[in-house]
VEXPAPA-706305 format. One record per residue: residue number from 1; chain; x, y, z of N, C-alpha, C, O in turn. Coordinates in Angstrom, 3 decimals. Example, Ala and Ser with C-alpha at 12.3 -4.5 7.8 and 13.67 -1.06 7.14 Angstrom:
# VEXPAPA-706305
+-----+------+----------+----------+----------+----------+----------+----------+----------+----------+----------+----------+----------+----------+
: pos : unit :       nX :       nY :       nZ :      caX :      caY :      caZ :       cX :       cY :       cZ :       oX :       oY :       oZ :
+-----+------+----------+----------+----------+----------+----------+----------+----------+----------+----------+----------+----------+----------+
:   1 :    A :   13.190 :   -5.690 :    7.800 :   12.300 :   -4.500 :    7.800 :   13.200 :   -3.300 :    7.800 :   14.236 :   -3.319 :    8.465 :
:   2 :    A :   12.850 :   -2.250 :    7.080 :   13.670 :   -1.060 :    7.140 :   12.900 :    0.030 :    7.870 :   13.409 :    1.138 :    8.039 :
+-----+------+----------+----------+----------+----------+----------+----------+----------+----------+----------+----------+----------+----------+
END
This chain:
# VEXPAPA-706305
+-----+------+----------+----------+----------+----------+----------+----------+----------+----------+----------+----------+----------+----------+
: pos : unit :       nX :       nY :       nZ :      caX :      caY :      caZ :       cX :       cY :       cZ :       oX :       oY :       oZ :
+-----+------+----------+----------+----------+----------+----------+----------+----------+----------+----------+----------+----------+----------+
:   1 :    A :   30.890 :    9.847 :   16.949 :   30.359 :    9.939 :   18.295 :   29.035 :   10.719 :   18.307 :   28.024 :   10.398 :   18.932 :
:   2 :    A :   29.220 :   11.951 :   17.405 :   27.758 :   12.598 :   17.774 :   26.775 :   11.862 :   17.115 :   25.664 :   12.110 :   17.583 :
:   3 :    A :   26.757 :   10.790 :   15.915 :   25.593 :    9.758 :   15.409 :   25.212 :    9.090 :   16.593 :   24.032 :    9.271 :   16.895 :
:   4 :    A :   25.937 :    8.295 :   17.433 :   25.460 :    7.808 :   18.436 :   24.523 :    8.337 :   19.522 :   23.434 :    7.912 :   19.909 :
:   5 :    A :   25.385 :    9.571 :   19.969 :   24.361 :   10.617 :   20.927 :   22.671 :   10.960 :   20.257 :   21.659 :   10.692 :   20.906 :
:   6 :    A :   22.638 :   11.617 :   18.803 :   21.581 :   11.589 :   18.449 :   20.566 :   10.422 :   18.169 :   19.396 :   10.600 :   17.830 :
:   7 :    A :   21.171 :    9.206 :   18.358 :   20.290 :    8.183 :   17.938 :   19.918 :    7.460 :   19.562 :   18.930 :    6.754 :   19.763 :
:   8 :    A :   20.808 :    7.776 :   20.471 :   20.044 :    7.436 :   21.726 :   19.282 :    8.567 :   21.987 :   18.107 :    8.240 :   22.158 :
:   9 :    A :   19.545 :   10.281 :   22.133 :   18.349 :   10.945 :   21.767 :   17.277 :   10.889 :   21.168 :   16.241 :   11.347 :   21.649 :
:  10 :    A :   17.362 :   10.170 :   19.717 :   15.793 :    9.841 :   19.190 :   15.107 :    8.798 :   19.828 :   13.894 :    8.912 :   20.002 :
:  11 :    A :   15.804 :    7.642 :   20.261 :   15.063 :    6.552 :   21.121 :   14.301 :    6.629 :   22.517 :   13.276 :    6.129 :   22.980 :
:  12 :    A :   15.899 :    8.023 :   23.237 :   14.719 :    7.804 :   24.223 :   13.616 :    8.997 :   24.278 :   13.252 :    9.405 :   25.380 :
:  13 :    A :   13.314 :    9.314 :   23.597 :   12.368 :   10.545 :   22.697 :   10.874 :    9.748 :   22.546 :    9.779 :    9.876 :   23.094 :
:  14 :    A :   11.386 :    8.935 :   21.594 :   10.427 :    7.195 :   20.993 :    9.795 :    6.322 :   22.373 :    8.800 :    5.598 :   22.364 :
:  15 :    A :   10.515 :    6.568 :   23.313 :   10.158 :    6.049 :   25.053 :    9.195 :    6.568 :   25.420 :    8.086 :    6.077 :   25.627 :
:  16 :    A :    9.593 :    7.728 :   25.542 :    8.572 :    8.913 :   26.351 :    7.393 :    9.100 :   25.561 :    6.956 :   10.195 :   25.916 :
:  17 :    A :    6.913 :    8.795 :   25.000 :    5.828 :    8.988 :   24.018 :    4.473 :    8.436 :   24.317 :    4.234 :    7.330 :   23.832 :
:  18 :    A :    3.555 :    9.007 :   25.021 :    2.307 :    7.536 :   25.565 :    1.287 :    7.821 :   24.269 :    1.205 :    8.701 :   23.412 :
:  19 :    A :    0.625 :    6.718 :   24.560 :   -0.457 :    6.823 :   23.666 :   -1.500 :    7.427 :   24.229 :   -1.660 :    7.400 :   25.449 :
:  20 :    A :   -2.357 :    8.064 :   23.378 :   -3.294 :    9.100 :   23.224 :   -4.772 :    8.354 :   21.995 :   -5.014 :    8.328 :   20.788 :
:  21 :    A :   -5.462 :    7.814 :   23.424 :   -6.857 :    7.359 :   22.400 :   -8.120 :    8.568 :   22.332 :   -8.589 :    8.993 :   23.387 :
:  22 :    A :   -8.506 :    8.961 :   21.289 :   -9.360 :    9.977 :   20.976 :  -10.735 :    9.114 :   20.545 :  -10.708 :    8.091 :   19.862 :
:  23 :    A :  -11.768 :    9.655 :   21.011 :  -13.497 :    8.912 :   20.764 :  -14.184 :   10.107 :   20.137 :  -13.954 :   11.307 :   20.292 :
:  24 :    A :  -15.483 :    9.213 :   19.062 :  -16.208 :   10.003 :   18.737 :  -17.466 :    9.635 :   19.961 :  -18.300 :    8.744 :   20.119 :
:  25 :    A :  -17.058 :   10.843 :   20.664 :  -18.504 :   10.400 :   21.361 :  -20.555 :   11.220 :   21.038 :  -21.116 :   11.944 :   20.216 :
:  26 :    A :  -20.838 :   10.605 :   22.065 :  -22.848 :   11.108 :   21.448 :  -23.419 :   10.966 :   22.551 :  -23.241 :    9.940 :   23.208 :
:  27 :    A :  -24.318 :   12.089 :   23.028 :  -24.951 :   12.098 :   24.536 :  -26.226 :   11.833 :   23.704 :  -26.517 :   12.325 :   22.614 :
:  28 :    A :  -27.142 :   10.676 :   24.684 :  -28.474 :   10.428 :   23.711 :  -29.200 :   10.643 :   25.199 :  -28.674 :   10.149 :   26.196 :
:  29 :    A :  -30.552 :   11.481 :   25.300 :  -31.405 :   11.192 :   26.404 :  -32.567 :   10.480 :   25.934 :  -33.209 :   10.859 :   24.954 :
:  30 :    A :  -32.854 :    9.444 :   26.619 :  -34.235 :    8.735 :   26.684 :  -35.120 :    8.938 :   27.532 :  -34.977 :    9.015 :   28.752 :
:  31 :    A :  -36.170 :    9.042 :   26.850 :  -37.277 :    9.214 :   27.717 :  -38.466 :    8.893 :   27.291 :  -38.440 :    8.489 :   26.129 :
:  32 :    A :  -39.903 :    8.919 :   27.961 :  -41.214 :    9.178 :   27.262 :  -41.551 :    9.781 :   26.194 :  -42.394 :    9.293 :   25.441 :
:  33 :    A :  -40.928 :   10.988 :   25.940 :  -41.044 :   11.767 :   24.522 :  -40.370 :   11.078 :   23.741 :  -41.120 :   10.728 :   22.830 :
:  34 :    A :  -39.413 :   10.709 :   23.602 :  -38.582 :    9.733 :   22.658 :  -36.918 :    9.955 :   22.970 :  -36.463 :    9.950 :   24.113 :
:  35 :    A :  -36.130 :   10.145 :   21.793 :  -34.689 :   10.249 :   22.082 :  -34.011 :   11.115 :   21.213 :  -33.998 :   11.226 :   19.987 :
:  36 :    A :  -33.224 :   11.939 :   22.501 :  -32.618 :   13.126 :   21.606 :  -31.269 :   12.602 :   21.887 :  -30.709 :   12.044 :   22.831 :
:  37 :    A :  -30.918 :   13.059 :   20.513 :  -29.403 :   13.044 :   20.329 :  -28.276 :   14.125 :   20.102 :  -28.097 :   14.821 :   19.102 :
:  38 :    A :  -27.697 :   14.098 :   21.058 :  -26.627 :   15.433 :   21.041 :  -25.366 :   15.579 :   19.878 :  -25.138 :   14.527 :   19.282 :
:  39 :    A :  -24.757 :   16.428 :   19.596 :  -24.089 :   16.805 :   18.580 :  -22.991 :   16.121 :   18.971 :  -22.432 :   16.186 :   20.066 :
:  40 :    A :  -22.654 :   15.351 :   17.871 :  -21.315 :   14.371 :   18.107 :  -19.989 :   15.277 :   18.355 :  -19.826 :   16.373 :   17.821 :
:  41 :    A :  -18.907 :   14.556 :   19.394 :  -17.721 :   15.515 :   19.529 :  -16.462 :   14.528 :   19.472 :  -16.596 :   13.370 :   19.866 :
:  42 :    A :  -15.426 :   14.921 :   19.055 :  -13.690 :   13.937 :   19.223 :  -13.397 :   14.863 :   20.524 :  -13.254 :   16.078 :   20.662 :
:  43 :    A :  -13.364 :   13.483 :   21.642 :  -12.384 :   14.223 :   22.411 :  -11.589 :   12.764 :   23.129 :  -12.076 :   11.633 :   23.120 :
:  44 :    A :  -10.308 :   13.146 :   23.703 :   -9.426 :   12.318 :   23.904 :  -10.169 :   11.805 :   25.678 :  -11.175 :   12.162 :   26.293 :
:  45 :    A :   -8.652 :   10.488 :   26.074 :   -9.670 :    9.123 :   26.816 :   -9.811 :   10.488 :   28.399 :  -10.573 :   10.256 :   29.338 :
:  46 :    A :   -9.154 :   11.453 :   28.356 :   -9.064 :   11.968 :   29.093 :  -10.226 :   12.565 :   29.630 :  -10.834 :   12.359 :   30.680 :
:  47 :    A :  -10.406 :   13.337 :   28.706 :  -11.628 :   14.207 :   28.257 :  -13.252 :   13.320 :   28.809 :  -14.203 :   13.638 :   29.524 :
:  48 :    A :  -12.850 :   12.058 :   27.981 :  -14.008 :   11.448 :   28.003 :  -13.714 :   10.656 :   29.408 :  -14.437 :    9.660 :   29.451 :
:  49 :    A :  -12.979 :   10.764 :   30.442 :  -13.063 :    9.924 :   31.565 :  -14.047 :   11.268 :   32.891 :  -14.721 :   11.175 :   33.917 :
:  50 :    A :  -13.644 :   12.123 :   32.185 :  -14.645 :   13.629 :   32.917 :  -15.768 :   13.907 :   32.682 :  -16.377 :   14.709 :   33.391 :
:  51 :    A :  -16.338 :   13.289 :   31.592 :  -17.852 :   13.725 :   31.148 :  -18.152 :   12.186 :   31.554 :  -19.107 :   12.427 :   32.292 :
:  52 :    A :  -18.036 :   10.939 :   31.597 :  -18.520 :   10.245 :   32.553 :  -18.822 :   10.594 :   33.940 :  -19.934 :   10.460 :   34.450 :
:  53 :    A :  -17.680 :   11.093 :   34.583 :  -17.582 :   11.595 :   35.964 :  -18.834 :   12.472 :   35.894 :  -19.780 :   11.979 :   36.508 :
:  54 :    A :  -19.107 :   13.766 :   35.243 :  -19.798 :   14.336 :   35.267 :  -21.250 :   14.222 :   35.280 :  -22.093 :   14.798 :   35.967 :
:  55 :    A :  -21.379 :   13.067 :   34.069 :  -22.003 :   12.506 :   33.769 :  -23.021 :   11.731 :   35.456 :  -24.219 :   11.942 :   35.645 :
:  56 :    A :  -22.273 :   11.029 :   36.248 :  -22.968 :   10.697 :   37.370 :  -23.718 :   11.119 :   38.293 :  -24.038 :   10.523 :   39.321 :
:  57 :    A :  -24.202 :   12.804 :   37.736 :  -24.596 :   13.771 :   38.384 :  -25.869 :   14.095 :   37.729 :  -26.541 :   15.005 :   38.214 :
:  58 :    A :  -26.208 :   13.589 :   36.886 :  -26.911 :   14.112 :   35.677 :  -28.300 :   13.797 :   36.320 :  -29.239 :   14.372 :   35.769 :
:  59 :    A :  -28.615 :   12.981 :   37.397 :  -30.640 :   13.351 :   37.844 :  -30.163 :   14.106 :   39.086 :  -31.114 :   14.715 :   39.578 :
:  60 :    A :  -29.157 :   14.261 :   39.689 :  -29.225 :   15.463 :   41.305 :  -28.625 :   16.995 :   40.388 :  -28.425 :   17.978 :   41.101 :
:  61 :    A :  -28.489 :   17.072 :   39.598 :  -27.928 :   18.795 :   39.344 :  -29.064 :   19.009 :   38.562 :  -28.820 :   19.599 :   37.509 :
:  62 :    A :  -30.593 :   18.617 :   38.813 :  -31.656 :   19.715 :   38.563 :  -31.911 :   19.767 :   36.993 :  -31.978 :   18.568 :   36.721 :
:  63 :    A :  -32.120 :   20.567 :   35.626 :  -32.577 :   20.329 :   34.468 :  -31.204 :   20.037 :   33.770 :  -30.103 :   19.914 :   34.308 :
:  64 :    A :  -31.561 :   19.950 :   32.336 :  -29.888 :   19.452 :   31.414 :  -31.043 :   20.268 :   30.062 :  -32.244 :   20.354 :   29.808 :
:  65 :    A :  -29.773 :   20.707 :   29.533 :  -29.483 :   21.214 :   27.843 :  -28.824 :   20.572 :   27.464 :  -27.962 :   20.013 :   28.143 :
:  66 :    A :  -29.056 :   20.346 :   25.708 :  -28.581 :   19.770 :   25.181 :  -28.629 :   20.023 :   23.559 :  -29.686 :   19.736 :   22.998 :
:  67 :    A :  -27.520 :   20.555 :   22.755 :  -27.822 :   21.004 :   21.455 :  -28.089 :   19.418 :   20.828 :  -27.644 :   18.516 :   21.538 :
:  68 :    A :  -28.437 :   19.213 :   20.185 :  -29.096 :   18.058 :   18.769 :  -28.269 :   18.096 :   18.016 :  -27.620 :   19.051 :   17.590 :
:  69 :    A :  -28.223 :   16.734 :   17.731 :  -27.742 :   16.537 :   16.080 :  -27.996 :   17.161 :   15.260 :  -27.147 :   17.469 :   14.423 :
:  70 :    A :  -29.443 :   17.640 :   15.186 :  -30.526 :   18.042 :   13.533 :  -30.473 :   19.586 :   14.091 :  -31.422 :   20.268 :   13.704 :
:  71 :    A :  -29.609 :   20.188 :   14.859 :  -29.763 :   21.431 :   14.582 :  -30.732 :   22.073 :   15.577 :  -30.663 :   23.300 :   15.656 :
:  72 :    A :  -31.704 :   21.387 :   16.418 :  -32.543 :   21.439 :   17.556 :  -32.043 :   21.721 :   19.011 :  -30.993 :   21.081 :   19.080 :
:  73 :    A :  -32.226 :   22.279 :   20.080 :  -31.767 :   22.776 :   21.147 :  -33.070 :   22.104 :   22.233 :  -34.255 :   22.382 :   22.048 :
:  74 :    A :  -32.709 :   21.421 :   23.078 :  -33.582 :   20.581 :   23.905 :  -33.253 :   21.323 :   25.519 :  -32.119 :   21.283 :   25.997 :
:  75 :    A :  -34.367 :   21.952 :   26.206 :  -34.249 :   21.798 :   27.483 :  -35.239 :   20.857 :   28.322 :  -36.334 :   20.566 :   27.842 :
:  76 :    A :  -34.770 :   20.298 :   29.811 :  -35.660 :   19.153 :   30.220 :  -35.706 :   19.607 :   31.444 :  -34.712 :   19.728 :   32.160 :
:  77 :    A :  -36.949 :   19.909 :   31.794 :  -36.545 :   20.217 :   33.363 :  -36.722 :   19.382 :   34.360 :  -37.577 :   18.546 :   34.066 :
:  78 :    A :  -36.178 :   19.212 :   35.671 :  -35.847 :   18.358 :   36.336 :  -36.667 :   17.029 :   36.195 :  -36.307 :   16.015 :   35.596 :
:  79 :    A :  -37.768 :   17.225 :   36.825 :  -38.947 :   16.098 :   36.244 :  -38.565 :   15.051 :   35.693 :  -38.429 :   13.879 :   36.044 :
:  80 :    A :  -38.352 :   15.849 :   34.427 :  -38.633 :   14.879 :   33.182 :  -36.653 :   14.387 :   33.321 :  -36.210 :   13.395 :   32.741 :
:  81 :    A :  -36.056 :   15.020 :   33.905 :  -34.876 :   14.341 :   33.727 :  -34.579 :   13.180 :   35.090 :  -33.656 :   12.369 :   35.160 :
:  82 :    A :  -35.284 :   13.333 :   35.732 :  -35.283 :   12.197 :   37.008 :  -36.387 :   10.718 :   35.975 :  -36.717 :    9.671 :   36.532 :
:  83 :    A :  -36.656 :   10.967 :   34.853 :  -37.306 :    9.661 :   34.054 :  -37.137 :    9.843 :   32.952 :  -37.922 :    9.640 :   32.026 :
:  84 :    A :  -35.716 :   10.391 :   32.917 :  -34.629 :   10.342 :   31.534 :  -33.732 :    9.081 :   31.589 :  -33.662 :    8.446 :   32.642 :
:  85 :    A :  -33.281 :    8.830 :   30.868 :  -31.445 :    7.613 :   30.767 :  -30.429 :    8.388 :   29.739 :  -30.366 :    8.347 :   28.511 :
:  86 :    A :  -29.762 :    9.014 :   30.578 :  -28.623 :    9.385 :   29.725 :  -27.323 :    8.597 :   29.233 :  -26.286 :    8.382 :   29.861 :
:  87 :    A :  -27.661 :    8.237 :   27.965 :  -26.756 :    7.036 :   26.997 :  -25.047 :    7.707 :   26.213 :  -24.918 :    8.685 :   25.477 :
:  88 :    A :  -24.305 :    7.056 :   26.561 :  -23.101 :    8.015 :   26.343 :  -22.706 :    6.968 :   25.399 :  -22.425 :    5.903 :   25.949 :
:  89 :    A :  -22.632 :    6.985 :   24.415 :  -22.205 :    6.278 :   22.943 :  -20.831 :    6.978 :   22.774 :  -20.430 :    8.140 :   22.844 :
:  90 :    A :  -20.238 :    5.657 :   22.499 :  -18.265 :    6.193 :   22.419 :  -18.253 :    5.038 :   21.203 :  -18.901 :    4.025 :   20.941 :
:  91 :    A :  -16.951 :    5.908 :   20.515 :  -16.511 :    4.891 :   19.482 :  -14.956 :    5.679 :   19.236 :  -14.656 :    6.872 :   19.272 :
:  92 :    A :  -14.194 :    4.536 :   18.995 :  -12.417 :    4.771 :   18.830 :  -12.332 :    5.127 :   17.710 :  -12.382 :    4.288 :   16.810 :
:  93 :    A :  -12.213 :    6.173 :   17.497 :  -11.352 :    6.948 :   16.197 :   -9.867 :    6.735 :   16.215 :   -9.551 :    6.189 :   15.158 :
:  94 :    A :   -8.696 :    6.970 :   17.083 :   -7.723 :    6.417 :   16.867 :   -6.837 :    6.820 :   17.881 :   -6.857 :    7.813 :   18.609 :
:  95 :    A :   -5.912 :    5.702 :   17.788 :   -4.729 :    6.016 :   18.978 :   -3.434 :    6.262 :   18.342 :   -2.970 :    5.663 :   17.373 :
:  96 :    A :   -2.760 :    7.490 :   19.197 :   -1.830 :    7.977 :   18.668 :   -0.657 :    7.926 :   19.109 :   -0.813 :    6.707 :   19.047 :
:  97 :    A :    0.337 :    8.040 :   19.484 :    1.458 :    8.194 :   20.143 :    2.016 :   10.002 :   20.076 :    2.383 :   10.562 :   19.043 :
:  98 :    A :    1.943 :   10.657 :   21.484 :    2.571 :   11.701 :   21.333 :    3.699 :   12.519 :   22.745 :    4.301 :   13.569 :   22.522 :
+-----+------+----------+----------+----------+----------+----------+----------+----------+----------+----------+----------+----------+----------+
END
């Protein structure tokens, strides 16, 4: 009897389990000067459904920072970020179950 109990315990364990997709994502700004690229990060679909959101704010909240790939630290002040395009590059690293 208790094999049984533990094996509907592990199943419905195996139920409850959602998947969990994690991205390598990359903030790129374009502009007249050319294109900077921000320091790549893993963060899950969650994560990355908030920095979109955030993201829609990016010419009314005034200047943006941004650390670089190469180790460079970029500030833009408003100006130049109202004739920026901020490019959000995503790529699936992997989905998990947890």
């Amino acid at each position: 009897m208790s094999d049984n109990i533990d094996n509907v315990e592990n199943d419905f364990r195996m139920e409850d389990k959602v998947d969990i997709e994690r991205y390598e994502i990359q903030l790129i700004i374009i502009n007249e000067f050319g294109e900077f690229r921000g320091i790549k990060a893993q963060v899950e679909s969650g994560d990355y459904d908030k920095i979109v959101k955030l993201s829609k704010n990016f010419y009314s909240s005034g200047g943006f920072e941004l650390s670089c790939e190469d180790g460079s630290y970029v500030i833009l002040p408003p100006d130049l970020v109202q004739k920026s395009i901020l490019k959000i590059d995503k790529k699936l690293i992997k989905e998990e179950k947890v």
